[in-house]
VEXNUKE-90660 format. One line per field, with one value per residue (C-alpha): residue number from 1; residue in one letter; x negated, y, z negated. Coordinates in nm, 4 decimals. Each point is the difference from the previous one (the first is absolute). Layout:
i [NUM_...]
aa [A_...]
u [X_...]
v [Y_...]
w [Z_...]
***
This chain:
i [1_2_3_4_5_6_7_8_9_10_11_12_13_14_15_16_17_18_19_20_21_22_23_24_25_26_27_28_29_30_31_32_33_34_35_36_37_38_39_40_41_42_43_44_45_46_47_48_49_50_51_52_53_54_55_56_57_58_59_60_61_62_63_64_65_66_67_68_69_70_71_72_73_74_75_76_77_78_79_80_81_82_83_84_85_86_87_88_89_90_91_92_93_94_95_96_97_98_99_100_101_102_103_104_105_106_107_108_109_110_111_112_113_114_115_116_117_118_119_120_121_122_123_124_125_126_127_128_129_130_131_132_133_134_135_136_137_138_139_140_141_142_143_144_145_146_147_148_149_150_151_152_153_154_155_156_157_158_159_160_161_162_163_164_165_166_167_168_169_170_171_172_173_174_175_176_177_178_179_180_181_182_183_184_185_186_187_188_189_190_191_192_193_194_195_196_197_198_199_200_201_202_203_204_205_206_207_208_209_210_211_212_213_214_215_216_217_218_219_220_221_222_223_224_225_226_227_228_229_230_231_232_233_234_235_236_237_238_239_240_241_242_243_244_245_246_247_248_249_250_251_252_253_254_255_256_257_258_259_260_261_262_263_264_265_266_267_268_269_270_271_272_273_274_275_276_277_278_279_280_281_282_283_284_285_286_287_288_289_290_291_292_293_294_295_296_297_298_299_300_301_302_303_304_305_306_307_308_309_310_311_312_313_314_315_316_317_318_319_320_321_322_323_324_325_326_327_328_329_330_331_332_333_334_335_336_337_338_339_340_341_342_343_344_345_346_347_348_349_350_351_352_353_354_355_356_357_358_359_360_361_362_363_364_365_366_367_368_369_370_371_372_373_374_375_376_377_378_379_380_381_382_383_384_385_386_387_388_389_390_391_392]
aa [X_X_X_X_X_X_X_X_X_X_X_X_X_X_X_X_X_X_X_X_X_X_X_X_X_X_X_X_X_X_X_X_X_X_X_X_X_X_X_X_X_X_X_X_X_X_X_X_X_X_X_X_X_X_X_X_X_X_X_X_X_X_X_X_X_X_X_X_X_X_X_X_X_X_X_X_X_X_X_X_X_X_X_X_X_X_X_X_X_X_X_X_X_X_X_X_X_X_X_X_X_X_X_X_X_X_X_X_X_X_X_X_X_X_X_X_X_X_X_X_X_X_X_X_X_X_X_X_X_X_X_X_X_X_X_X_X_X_X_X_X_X_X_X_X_X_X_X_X_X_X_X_X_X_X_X_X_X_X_X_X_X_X_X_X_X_X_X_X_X_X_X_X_X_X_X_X_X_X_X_X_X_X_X_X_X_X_X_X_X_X_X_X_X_X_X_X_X_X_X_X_X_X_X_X_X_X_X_X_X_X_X_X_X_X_X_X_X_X_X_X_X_X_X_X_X_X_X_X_X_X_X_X_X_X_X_X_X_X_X_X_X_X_X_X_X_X_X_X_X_X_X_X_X_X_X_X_X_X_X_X_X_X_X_X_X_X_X_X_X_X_X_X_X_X_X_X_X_X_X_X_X_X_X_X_X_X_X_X_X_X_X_X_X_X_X_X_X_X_X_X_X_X_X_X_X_X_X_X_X_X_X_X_X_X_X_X_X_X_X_X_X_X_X_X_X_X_X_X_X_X_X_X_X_X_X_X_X_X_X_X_X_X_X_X_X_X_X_X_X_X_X_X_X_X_X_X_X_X_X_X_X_X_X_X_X_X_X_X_X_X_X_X_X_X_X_X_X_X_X_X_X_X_X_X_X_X_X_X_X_X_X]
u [0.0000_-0.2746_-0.2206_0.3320_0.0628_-0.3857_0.0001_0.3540_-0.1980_-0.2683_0.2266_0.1554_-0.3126_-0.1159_0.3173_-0.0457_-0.3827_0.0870_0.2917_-0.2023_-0.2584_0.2472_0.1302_-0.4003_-0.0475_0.3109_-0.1040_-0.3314_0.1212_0.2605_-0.2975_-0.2906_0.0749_0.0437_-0.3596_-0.1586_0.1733_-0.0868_-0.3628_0.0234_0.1087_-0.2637_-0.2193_0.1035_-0.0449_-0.3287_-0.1159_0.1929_-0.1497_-0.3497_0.0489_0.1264_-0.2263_-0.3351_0.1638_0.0482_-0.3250_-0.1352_0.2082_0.2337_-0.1991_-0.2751_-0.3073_-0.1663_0.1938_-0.3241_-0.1239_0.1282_-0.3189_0.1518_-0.0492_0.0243_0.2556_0.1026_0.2369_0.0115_0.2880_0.1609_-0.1683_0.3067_0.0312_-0.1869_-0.3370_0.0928_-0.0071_-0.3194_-0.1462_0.2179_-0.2113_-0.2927_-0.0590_0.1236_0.3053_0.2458_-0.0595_0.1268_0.0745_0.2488_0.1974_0.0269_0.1172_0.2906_0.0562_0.0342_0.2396_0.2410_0.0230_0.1072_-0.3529_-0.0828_0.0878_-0.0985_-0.3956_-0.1777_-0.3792_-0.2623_-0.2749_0.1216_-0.1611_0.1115_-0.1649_0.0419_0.2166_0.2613_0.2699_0.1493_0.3117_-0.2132_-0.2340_0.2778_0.2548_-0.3664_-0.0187_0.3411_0.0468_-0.3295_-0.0125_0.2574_-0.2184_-0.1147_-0.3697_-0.1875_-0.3310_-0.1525_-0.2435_-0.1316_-0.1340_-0.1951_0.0106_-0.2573_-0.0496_-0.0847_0.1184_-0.2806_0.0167_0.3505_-0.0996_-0.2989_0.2278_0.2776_-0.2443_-0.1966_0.3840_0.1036_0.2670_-0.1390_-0.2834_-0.2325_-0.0273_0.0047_0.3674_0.0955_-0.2599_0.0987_0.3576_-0.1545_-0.1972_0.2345_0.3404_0.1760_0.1817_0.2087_0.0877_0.3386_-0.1133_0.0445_-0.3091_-0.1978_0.1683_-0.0659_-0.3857_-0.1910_-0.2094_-0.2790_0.0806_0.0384_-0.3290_-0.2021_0.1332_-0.2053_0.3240_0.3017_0.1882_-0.2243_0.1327_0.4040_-0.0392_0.1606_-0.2535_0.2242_0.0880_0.2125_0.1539_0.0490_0.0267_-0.3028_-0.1221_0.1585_-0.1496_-0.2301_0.2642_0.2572_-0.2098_-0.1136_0.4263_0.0149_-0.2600_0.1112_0.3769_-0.1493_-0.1699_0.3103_0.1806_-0.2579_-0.0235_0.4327_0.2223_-0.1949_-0.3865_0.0676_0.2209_-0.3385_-0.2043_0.1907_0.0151_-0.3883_-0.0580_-0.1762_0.0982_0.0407_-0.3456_-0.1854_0.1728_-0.1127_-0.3624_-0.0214_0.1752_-0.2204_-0.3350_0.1439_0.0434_-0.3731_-0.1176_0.1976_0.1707_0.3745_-0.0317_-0.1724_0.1774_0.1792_-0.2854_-0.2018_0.2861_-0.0208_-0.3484_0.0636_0.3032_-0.1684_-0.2999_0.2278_0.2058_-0.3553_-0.1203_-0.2560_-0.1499_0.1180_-0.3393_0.1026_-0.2553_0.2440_0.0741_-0.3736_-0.0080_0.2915_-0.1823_-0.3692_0.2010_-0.1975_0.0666_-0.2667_0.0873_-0.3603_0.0647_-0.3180_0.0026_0.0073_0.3087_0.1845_-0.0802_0.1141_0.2437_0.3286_0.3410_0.0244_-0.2817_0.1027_-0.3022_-0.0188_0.3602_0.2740_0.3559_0.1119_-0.1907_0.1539_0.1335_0.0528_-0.3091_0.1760_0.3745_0.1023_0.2072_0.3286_-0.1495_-0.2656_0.2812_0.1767_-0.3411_-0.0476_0.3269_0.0358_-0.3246_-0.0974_0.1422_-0.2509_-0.2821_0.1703_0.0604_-0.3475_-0.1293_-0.2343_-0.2261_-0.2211_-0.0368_-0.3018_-0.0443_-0.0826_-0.1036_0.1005_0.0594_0.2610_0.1437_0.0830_-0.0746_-0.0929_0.1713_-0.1297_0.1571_-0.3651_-0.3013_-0.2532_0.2133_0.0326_-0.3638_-0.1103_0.2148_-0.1539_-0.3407_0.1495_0.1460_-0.2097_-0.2417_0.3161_0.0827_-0.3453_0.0429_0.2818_-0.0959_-0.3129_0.2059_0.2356_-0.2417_0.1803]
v [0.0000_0.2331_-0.1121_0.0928_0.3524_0.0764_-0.1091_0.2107_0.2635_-0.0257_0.0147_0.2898_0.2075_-0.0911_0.0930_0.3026_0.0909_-0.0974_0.2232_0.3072_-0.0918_0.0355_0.3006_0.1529_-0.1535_0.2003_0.3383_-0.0222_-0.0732_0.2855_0.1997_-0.0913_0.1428_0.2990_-0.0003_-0.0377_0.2790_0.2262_-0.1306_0.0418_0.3517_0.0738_-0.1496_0.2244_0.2711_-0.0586_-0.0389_0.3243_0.2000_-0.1256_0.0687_0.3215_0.0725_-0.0864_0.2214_0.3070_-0.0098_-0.1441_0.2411_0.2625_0.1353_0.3030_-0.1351_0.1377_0.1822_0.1066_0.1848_0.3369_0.1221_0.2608_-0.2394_0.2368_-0.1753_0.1230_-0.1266_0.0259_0.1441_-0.2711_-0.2280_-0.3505_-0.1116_-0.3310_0.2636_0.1952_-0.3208_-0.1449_0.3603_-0.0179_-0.3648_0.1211_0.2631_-0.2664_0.2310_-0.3226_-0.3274_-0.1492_0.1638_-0.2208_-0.0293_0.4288_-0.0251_-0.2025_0.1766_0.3312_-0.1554_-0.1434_0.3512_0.1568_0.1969_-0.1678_0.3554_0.2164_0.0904_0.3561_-0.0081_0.2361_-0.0331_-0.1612_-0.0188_-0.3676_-0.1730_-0.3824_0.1034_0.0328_-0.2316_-0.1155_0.1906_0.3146_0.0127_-0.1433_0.3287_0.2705_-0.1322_-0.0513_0.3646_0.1454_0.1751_0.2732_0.1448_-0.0300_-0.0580_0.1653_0.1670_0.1954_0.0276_0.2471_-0.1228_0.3408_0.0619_-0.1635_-0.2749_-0.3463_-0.3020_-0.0898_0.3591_-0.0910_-0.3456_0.1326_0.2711_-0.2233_-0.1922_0.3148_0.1109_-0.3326_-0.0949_-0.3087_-0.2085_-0.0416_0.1261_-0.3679_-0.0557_0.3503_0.0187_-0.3742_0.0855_0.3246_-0.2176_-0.1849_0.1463_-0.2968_0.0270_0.3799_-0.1419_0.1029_0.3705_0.0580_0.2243_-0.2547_-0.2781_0.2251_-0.0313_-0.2571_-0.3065_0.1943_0.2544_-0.2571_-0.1449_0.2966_0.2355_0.0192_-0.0283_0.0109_0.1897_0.3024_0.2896_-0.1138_0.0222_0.3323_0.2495_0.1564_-0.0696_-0.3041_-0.1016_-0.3803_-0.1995_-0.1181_-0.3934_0.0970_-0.2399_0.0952_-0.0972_0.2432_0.2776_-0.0152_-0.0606_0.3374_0.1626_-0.0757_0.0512_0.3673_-0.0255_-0.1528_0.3278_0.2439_-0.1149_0.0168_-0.0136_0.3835_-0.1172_-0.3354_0.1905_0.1930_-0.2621_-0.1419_0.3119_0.0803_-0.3634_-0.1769_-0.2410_0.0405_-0.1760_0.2541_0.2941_-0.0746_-0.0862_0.3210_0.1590_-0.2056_0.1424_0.3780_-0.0416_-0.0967_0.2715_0.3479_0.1673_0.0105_0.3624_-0.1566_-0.3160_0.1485_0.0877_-0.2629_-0.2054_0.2603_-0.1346_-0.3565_0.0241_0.1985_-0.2314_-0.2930_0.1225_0.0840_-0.3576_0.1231_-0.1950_0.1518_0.0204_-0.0223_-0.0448_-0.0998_-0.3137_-0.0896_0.0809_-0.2711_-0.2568_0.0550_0.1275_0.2817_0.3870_0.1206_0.3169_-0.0207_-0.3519_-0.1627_-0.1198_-0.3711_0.1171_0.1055_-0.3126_-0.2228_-0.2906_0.0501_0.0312_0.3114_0.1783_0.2857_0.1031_-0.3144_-0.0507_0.2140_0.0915_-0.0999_-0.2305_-0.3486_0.1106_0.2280_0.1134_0.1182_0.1035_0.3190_0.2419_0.1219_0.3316_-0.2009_-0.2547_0.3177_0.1574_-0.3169_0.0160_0.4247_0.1108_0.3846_0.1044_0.2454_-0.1969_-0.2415_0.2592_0.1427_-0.3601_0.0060_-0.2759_0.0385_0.0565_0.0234_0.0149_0.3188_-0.0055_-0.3721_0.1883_0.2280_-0.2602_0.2601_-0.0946_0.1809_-0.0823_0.0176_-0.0373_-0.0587_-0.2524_0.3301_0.1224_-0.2736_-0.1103_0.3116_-0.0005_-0.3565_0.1322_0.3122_-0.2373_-0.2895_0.1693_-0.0145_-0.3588_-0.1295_0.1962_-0.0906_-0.3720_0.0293_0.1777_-0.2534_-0.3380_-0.1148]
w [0.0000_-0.0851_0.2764_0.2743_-0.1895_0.0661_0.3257_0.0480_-0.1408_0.2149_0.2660_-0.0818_-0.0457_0.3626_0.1594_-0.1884_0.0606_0.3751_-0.0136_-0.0994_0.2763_0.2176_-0.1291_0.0058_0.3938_0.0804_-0.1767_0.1301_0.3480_-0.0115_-0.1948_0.2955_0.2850_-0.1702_-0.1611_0.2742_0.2288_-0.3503_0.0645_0.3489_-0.0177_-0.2829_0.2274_0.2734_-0.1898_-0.0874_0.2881_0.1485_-0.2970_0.0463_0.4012_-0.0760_-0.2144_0.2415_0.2557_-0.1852_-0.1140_0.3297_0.2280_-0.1473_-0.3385_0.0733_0.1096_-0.2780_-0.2817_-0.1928_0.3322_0.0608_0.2322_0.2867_0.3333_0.3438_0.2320_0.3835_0.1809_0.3479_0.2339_0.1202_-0.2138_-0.0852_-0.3490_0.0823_0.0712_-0.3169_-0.2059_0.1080_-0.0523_-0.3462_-0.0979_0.1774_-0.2968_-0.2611_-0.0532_0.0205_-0.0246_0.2996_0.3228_0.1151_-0.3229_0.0405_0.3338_-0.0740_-0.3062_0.2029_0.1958_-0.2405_-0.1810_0.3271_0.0388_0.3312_0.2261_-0.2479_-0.0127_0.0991_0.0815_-0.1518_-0.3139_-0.3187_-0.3522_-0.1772_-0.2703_-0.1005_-0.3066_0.2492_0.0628_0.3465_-0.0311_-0.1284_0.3470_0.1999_-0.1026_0.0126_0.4074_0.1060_-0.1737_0.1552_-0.3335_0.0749_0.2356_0.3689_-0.0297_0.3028_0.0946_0.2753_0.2688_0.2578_0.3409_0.1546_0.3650_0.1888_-0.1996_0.1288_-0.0695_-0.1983_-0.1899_-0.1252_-0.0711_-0.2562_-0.0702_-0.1472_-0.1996_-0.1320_-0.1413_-0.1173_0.2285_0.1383_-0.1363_0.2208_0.4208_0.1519_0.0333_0.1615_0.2344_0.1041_0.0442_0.1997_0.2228_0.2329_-0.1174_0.0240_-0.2874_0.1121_0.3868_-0.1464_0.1086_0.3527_0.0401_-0.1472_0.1971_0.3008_-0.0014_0.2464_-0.0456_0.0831_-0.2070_-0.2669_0.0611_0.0187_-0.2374_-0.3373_-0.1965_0.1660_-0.2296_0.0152_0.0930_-0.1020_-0.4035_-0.0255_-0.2560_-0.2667_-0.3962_-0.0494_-0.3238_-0.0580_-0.2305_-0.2439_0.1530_0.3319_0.2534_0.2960_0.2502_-0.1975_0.0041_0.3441_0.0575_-0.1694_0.2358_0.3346_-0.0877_-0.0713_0.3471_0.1458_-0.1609_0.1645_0.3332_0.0641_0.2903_0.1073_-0.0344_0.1609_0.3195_0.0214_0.0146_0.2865_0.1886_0.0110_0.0932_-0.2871_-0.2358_-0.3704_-0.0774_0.2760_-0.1942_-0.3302_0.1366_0.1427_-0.2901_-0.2429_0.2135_-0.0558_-0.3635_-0.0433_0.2550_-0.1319_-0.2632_0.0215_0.1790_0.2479_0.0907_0.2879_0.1477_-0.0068_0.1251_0.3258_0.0584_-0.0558_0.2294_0.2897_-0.0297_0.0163_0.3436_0.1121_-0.0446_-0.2463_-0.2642_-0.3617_-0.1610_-0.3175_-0.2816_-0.2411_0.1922_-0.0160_-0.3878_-0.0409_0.1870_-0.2011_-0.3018_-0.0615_-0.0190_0.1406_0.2593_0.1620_0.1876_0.2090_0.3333_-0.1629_-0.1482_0.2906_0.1837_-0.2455_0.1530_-0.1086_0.1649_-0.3011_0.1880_0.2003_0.0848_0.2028_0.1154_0.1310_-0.1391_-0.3027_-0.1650_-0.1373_-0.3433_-0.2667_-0.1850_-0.3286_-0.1007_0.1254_-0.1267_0.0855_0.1486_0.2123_0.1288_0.1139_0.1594_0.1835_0.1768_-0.0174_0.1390_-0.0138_0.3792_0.0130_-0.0193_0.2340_0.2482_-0.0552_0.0561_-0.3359_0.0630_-0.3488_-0.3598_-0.2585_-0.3446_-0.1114_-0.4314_-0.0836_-0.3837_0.1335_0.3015_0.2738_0.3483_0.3345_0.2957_0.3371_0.3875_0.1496_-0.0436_-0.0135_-0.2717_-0.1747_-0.0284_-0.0688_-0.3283_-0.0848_0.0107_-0.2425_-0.2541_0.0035_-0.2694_-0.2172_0.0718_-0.1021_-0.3104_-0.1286_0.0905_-0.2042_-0.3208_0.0474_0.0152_0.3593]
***
């Protein structure tokens, strides 16, 4: 009797113990799935923190919050955001150029950016040098340059670098060279192969001399742009009508124009335009020194008989009418010489012109040969001079 009762008992407790087994297998698989989606999602979140974490101070923190050193920044006209950015990383102003760049276009900036010179520092954040550019600071930043009359191509060039606007002369007097790069301008377009082969630089004579403002990092093809828009300007509907009407072509007007900008003052421009003219319907060779002193690049007014003779399609001592190019940029009064000559001196048929003082730069103009060497023996004394004061 006992022996059933414990055995009952026995029983009893296993049904039991099995019963809360049961009861534990179904919390925990009710309980389960639920644990691990909580891990899963603590997991997640983990992970998203840590990620988030690496790329804000990978990416989107200043690249140096301790660092607050002035860094000199310009941005070029024209210049994308991509350029900016790698200019941005280049300095070690952000941390990753390509994160910036989509940054800037998810907060709408991608439009919005205004070239010119900009002080940063690495203390800054994205946003903070992303709003300073895309603002341009509240102000247009710009600078200036003069180009004098009778400058060369490779006067501007050094002329731009002396005053900062470019870095260094090798790019401008590249783009000067063959012109390829401004066909887009008829009178440009306009010129020959063999202009094209044996001009010097093929823009001479079109980069219009005057002040220009622009803005600060403008490139070299912007500011030439600028220039012969302003020569574009000057020449018009009238100067171009004139051209036509004398018989020469644009390029053959601002050669000879170019040749009486280096020869005369502006009083005299008409003048010696007369000569060149009547020497020109005459068949004459110009005999121009200044064409010589472009080839030799020198200044020197006393010029040897190797001089003279040098081979050159610039010579006019050797070769009649206009000679192949521009020697300089003229000026709007010599473009207007060039097609306006004096009518007196036309009608007169003025063949000649000398230097009197090369100081004061007045000339003496002659209709005969006798004349006219007789004047070059009077002046010479001068010339020599003011070669020798000079060191030409």
């Amino acid at each position: 009797m006992n022996f059933e009762t414990n055995r009952r008992g026995l029983r009893t407790n296993n049904t039991e113990k099995k019963s809360n087994f049961d009861i534990l297998f179904l919390i925990w698989s009710i309980v389960r799935p639920i644990v691990i989606v909580i891990t899963c999602i603590m997991l997640v979140v983990a992970i998203a923190y840590a990620g988030a974490d690496y790329v804000l101070n990978s990416y989107l923190l200043p690249a140096n919050p301790e660092d607050d050193t002035p860094i000199q920044v310009v941005i070029n006209s024209g210049a994308s955001w991509n350029s900016i950015a790698e200019t941005l990383e280049a300095y070690d102003l952000i941390k990753n150029s390509t994160v910036f760049k989509y940054y800037v276009d998810f907060s709408g900036y991608g439009n919005k950016r205004h070239p010119g010179r900009y002080i940063f520092n690495k203390k800054m954040s994205m946003e903070e040098i992303m709003v300073k550019i895309s603002k341009g600071d509240g102000k247009s930043i710009v600078t200036k340059f003069t180009i004098v009359e009778g400058s060369t191509i490779e006067d501007m060039a050094n002329k731009l670098v002396k005053d900062g606007i470019i870095t260094s002369t090798g790019k401008f007097l590249s783009l000067a060279k063959d012109g390829k790069e401004f066909l887009s301008y008829s009178f440009i377009a306009a010129l020959d192969d063999e202009q094209a082969v044996n001009h010097k630089y093929l823009m001479e004579g079109y980069m219009f001399p005057d002040t220009y403002e622009i803005y600060v990092g403008s490139s070299e093809e912007a500011i030439m742009k600028k220039m012969l828009n302003k020569f574009d300007s000057v020449m018009g509907e009238k100067f171009m009508s004139r051209a036509e009407e004398l018989g020469f072509s644009i390029d053959e007007i601002i050669t000879l124009a170019s040749i009486i900008e280096k020869e005369a003052k502006p009083n005299d421009f008409a003048k010696v335009s007369a000569v060149f003219h009547n020497r020109i319907e005459k068949n004459m060779a110009l005999e121009s020194c200044v064409t010589v002193q472009y080839v030799l690049g020198i200044r020197r007014l006393t010029l040897t008989a190797t001089d003279i003779d040098v081979e050159s399609p610039y010579n006019t001592y050797k070769y009649s009418g206009i000679p192949i190019g521009p020697i300089c940029a003229p000026s709007q009064k010599a473009i207007e010489a060039a097609l306006y000559p004096n009518e007196e001196f036309i009608e007169d048929e003025y063949l000649f012109f000398t230097t009197k003082d090369p100081t004061a730069g007045e000339l003496e103009f002659n209709i005969s040969y006798d004349d006219h060497e007789k004047a070059v023996e009077k002046y010479r004394p001068l010339w020599e001079a003011y070669d020798a004061s000079s060191g030409n």
